[in-house]
C-alpha positions in Angstrom: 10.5 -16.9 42.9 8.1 -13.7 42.2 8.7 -13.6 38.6 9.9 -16.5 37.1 9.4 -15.7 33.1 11.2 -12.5 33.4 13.8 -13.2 31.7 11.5 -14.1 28.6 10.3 -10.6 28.5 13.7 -9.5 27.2 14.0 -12.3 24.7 10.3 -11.0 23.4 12.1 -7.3 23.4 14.7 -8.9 21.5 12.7 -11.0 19.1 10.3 -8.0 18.3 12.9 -5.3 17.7 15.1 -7.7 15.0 12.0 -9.1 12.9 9.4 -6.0 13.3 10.8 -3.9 10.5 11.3 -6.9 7.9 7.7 -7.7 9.2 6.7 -4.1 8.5 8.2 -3.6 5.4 6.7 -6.8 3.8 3.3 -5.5 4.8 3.6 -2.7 3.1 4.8 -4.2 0.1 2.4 -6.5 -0.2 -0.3 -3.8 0.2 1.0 -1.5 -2.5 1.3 -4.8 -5.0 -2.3 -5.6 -4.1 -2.9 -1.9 -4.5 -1.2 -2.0 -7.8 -3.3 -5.3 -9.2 -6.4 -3.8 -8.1 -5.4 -0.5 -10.6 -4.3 -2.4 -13.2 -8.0 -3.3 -15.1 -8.6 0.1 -14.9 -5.3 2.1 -15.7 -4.9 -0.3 -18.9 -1.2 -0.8 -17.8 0.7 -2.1 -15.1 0.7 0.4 -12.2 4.4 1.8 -11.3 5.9 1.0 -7.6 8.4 2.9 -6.1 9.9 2.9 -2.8 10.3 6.3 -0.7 11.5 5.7 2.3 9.2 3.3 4.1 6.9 4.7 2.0 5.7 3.0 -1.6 4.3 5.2 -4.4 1.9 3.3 -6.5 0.4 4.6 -9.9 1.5 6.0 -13.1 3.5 9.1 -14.8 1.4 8.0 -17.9 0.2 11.7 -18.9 -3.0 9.7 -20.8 -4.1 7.9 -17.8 -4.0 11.1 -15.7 -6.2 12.8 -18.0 -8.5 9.5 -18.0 -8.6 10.0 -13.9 -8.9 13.7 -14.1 -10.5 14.9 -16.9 -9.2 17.5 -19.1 -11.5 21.0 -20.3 -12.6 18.3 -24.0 -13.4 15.2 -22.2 -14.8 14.2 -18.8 -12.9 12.2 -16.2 -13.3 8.2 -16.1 -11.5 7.9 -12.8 -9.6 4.5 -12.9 -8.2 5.1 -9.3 -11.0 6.9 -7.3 -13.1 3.7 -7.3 -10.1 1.6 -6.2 -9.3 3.9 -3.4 -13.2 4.0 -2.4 -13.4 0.3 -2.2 -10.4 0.3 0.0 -11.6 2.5 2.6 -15.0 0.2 2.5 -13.1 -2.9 3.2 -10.9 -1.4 6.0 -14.1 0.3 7.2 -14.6 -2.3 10.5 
């Protein structure tokens, strides 16, 4: 008996290929909802989600809040999703 769990490395195979992508794609949908609470204060509105591909899109079409973010030639930016993004990349910073 040289390997007596082998047959338990195909199970694992087995397990990890059937709940991986559910497991995958409910991370990534709970980081964009976080991602969309976290924009919310700031954007005045609730943040827009939308699924492309694996992908999710979070933010808004909201010409007004784009201008907030970005600025126009009248009125300097108040970025609502710059600081969000920065404080992101702190935290997952190790």
């Amino acid at each position: 008996m040289s390997n007596p769990v082998s047959g338990l490395d195909g199970l694992a195979s087995r397990l990890a290929a059937h709940f991986a992508p559910r497991l995958a794609e409910q991370a990534v949908d709970g980081a964009a909802r976080d991602l969309a609470a976290r924009l919310a204060p700031g954007l005045g509105l609730p943040a827009d989600i939308r699924a492309l591909g694996q992908a999710r899109l979070v933010g808004t079409d909201d010409p007004a809040a784009v201008a907030r973010e970005t600025g126009t030639l009248a009125r300097p930016a108040e970025p609502w999703l710059a600081p969000v993004l920065a404080e992101l990349r702190r935290s997952a910073t190790p």
